[in-house]
C-alpha positions in Angstrom: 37.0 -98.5 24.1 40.4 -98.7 22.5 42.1 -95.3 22.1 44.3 -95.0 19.1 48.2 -94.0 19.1 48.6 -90.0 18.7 50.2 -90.4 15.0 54.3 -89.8 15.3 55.5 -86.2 15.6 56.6 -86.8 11.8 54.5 -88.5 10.6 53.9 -87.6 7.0 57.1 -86.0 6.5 59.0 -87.4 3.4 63.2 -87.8 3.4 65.2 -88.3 0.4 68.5 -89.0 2.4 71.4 -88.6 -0.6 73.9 -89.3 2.5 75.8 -91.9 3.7 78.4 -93.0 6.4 77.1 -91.4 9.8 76.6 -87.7 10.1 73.8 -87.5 7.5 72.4 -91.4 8.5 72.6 -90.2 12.1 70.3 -87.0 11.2 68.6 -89.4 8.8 67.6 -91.6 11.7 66.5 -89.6 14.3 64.0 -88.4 11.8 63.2 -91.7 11.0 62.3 -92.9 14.8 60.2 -89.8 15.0 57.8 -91.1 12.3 59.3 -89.6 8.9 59.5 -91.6 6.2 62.6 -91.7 5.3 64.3 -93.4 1.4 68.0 -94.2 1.6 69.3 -93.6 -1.8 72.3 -95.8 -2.2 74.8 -97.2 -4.3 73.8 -100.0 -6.6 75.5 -103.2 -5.7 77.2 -102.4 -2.8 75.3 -99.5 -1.0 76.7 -97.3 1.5 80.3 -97.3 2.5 79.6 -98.5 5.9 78.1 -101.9 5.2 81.7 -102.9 4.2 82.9 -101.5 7.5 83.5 -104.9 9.5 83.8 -107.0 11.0 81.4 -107.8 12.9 78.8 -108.3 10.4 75.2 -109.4 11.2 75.1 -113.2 11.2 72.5 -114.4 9.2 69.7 -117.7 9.9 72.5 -120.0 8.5 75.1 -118.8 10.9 77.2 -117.5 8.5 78.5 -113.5 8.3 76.4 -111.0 5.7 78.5 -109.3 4.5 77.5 -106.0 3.5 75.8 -105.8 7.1 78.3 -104.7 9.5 77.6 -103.6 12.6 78.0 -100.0 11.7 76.3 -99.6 9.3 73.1 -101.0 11.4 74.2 -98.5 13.9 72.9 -95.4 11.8 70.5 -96.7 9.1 67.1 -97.8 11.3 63.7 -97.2 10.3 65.2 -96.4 6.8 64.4 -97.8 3.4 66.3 -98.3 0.8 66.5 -97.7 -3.1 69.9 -98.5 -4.7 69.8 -95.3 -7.9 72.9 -95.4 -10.6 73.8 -91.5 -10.4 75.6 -91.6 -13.2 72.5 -92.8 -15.3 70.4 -89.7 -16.8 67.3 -91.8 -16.0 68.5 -92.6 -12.4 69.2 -88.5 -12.4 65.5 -87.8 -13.0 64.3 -90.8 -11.0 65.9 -89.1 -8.0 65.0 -85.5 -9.1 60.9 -87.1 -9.3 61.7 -88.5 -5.5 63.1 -85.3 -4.3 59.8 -83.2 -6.2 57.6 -85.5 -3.0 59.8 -84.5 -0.6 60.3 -82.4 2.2 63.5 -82.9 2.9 66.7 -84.1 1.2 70.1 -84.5 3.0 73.0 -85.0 1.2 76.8 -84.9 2.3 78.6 -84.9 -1.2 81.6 -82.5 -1.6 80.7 -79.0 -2.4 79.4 -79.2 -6.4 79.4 -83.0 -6.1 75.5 -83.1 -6.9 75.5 -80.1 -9.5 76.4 -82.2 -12.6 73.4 -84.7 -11.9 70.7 -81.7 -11.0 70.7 -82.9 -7.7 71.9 -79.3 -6.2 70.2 -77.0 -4.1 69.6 -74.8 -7.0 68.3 -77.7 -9.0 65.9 -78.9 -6.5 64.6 -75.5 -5.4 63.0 -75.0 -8.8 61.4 -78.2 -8.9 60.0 -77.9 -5.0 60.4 -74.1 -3.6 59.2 -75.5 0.1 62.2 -77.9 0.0 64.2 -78.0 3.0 67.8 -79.1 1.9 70.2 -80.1 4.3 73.8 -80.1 2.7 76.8 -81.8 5.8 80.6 -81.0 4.4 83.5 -81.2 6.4 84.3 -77.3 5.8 81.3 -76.3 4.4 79.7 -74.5 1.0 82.1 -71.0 2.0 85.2 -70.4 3.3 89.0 -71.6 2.6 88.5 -75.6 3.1 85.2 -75.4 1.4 86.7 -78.0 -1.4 88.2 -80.4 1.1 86.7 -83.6 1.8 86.0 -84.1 5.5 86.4 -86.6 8.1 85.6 -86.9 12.1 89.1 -87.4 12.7 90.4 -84.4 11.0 87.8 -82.3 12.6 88.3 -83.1 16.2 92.0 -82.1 15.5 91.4 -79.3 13.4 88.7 -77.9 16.0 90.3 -78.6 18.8 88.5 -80.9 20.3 92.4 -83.9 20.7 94.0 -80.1 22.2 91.7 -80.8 25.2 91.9 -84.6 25.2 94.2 -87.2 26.4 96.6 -87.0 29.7 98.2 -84.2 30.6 101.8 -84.5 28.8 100.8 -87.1 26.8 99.9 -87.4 23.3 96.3 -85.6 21.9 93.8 -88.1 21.5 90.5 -88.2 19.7 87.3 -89.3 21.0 86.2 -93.3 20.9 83.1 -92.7 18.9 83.3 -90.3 15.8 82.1 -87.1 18.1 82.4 -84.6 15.0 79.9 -86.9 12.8 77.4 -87.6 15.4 77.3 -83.8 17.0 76.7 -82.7 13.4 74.3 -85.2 12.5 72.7 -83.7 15.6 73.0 -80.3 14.7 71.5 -81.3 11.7 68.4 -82.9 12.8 67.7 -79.5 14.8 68.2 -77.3 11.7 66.2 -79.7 9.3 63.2 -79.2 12.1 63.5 -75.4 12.4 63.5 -75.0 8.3 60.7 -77.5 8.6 58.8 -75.3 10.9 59.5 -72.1 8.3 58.2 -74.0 5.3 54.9 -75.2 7.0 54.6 -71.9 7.8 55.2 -69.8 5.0 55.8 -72.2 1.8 59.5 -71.4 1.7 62.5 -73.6 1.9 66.2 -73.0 2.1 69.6 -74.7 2.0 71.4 -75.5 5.4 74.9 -75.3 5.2 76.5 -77.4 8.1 79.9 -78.8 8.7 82.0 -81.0 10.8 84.2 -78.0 11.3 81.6 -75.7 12.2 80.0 -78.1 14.9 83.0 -79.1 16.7 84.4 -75.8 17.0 80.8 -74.8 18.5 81.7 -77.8 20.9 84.0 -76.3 22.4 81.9 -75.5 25.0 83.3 -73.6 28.2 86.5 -74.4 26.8 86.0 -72.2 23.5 84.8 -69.7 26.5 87.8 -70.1 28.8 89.9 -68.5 25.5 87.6 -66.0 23.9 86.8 -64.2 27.8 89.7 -65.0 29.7 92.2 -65.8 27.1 93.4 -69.0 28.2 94.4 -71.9 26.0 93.6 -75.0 27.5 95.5 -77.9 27.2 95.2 -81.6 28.0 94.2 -82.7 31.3 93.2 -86.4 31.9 89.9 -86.8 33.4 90.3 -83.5 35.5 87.9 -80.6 34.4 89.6 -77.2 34.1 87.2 -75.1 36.8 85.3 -77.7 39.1 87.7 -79.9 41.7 87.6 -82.5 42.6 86.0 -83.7 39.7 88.0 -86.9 38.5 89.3 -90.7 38.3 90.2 -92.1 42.0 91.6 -95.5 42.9 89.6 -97.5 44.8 90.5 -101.0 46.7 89.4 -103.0 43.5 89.5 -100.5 40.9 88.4 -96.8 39.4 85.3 -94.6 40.6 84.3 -91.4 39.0 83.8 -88.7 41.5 82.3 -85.5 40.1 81.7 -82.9 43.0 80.3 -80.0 41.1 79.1 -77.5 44.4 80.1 -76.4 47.3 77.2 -78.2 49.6 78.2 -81.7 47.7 81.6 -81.3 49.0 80.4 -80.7 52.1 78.3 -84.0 52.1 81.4 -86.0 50.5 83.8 -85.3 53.5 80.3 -85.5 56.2 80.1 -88.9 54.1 83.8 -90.3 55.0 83.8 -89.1 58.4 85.7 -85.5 57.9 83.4 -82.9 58.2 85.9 -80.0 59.1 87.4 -81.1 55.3 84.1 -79.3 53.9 85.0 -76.0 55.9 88.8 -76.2 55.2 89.5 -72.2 53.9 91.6 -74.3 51.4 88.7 -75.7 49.9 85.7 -74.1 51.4 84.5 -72.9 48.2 84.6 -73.6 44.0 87.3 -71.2 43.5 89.5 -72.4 46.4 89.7 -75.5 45.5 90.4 -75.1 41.8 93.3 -72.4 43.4 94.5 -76.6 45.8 93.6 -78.9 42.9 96.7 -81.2 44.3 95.8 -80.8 47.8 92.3 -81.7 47.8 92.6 -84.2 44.9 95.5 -85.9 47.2 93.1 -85.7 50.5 90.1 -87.3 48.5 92.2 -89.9 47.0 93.4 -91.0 50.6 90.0 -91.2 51.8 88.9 -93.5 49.0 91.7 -95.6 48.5 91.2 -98.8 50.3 87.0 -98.4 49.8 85.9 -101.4 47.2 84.0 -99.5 44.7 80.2 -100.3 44.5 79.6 -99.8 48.1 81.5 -96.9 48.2 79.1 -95.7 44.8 76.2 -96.5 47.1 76.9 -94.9 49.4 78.0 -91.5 48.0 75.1 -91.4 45.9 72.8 -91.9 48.7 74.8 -88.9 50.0 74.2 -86.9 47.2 77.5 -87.0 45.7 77.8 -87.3 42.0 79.7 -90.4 41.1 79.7 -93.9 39.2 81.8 -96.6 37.8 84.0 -96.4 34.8 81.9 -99.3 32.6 83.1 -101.8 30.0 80.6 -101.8 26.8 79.6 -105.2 28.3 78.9 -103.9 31.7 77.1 -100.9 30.1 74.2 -103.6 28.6 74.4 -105.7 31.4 73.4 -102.0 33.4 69.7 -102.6 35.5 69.2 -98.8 33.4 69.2 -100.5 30.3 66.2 -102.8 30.5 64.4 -100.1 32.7 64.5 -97.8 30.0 64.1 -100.2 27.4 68.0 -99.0 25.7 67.7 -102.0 23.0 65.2 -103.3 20.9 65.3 -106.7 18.7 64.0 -106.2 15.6 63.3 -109.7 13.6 63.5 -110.4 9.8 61.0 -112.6 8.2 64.2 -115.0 8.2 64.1 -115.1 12.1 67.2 -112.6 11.8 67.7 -111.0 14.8 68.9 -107.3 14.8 70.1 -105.5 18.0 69.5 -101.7 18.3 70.2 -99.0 20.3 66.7 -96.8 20.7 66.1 -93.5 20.1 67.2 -91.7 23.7 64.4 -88.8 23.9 61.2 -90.0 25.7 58.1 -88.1 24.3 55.1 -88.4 26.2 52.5 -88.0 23.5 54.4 -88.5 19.7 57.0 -91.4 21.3 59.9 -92.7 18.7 59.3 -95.5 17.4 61.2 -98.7 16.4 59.1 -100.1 13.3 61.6 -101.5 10.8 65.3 -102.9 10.7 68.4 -101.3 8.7 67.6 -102.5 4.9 69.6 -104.5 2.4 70.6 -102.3 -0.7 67.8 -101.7 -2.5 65.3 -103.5 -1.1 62.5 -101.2 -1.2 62.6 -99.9 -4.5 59.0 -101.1 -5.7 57.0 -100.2 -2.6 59.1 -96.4 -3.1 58.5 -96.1 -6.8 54.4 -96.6 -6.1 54.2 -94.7 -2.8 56.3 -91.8 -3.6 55.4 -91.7 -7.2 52.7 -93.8 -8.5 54.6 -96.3 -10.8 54.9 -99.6 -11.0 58.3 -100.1 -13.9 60.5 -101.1 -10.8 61.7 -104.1 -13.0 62.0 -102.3 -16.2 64.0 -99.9 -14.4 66.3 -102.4 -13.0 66.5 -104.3 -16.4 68.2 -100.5 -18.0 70.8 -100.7 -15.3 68.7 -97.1 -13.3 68.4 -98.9 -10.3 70.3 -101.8 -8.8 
């Protein structure tokens, strides 16, 4: 007897996603591998901003770039499809305000207002669907001083502190490689959407969530928002050291860089058992946490000679087998070519009916009964206009639509 799947942890849930670049498509997203259905409203013609955002674009069955399909823009927009909508159209305004009446959930990331003057508001859609959960991302968000600035990751991570913290010590701030403000938020997001989600299955009533960039890298912070707000100290840059555990760093190694990341008192221990210093481990200079942060040089200078003229990967081996927390500093390329990727099945190949192949990068969380899934590749604009229009809403005028100029 074949038992059917469990039916995905979303499945049923409906997402009118009104965002686009990558904190609202990376909420978007996640919601999508866990089952929701999930319409990308986008701009006709030439969609969202990110599928201009290359190269590299996707390289189509005759070899040659598509343009519009950059490699970003398939980084965020999964298990999406897509309905290009001309806002500006009053009939595209109350196609979208119809879409948003089925849904459970809209996410926009339009400038505080932006969506007022097309009834696309919180407001707006609250009196058409009072269970609505409405997701609004800003960079500043719908109060405060900024509230009418546009927003972007970089500004953010300076603005909330986040460059203070990174880069070398003396050196200039730097911001993260990846857009860190976006994709914590998008984060953040997802978690808020499911909470509200939770309160309207339970008691019929939406509400508006009001997150920002600003607001989610400041709460990233982390210890270091800590370190100022109990002990009043200001952190600055530091490299690859961590301000309170030691050694915990970058150390040359005979052909190359190893992370070593000691982060108790009974790992050290087994580091110096490990390289053939035991009495290291009860050295009253670095006995304990606190010592050790108080000798950062010393110890830092001892574990540095111990390593230096180790090649790497035996070394790795032989610390981890140890119990010492360490790794190698990785190239993208020698991330996928990682044993850990294929184990956990990191990428999936989705295939277009044109024999397009399309990398992706799964959904990280491993559910045991409601699993993510990976069922459809990142759309072209507007491609699934006619199958939304009947499931969401019945109708069948996708080509008279498109004829007025509605949708694209």
């Amino acid at each position: 007897m074949t038992i059917a799947p469990a039916p995905a942890a979303l499945a049923g849930i409906r997402v009118l996603d009104l965002s686009r670049v990558l904190a609202g498509p990376w909420s978007t997203q996640a919601l999508a591998d866990l089952g929701a259905d999930v319409v990308k409203v986008e701009v006709p013609g030439r969609g969202d901003d990110t599928r201009a955002w290359g190269p590299p674009f996707l390289t189509g069955p005759d070899g040659e770039d598509e343009i519009g399909t950059s490699a970003y823009y398939l980084a965020a927009n999964r298990n999406k499809r897509s309905i290009a909508v001309d806002f500006s159209h009053p009939d595209g305004q109350a196609l979208l305000r119809a879409l948003a009446a089925q849904a459970d959930i809209v996410v926009e990331n339009f400038k505080v207002g932006g969506l007022a003057r097309y009834g696309l508001d919180w407001p707006s859609l609250r009196a058409v669907k009072p269970s609505l959960v409405y997701c609004s991302i800003t960079g500043f968000g719908q109060t405060g001083p900024y509230a009418q600035r546009g927003g972007y990751d970089f500004v953010a991570q300076g603005m909330g502190g986040f460059m203070a913290v990174t880069g070398e010590e003396g050196g200039q701030p730097l911001r993260a490689g990846v857009a860190m403000a976006d994709l914590t938020t998008g984060l953040y997001a997802t978690i808020s959407i499911l909470a509200a989600l939770r309160h309207a299955e339970r008691t019929g009533e939406g509400q508006q969530i009001d997150i920002s960039l600003l607001d989610t890298q400041i709460a990233c912070l982390a210890n270091q928002a800590m370190n100022w707000l109990v002990g009043g100290v200001n952190p600055g840059r530091m490299g690859n050291r961590h301000p309170t555990v030691v050694p915990y760093t970058l150390f040359r190694v005979a052909d190359g860089q190893i992370i070593i990341a000691i982060g108790n008192d009974g790992q050290f221990r087994a580091f110096c058992a490990e390289m053939g210093v035991p009495a290291l481990g009860h050295d009253p200079r670095f006995v304990t946490a606190a010592q050790r942060l108080r000798n950062r040089d010393a110890i830092e200078a001892q574990v540095q000679r111990l390593v230096a003229d180790q090649p790497g990967l035996p070394l790795i081996d032989r610390l981890v087998a140890a119990g010492v927390p360490c790794g190698p500093v990785n190239s993208i390329a020698e991330v996928f070519a990682d044993p850990f990727v294929a184990a956990r099945q990191t990428v999936h190949q989705f295939q277009r009916s044109d024999g397009t192949r399309i990398p992706s990068v799964a959904y990280p969380g491993k559910l045991s009964a409601t699993p993510a899934t990976m069922r459809t590749p990142p759309p072209r604009v507007g491609e699934d206009a006619g199958a939304v229009l009947a499931d969401w809403l019945g109708r069948s005028d996708g080509d008279d639509l498109r004829r007025a100029g509605v949708i694209g």
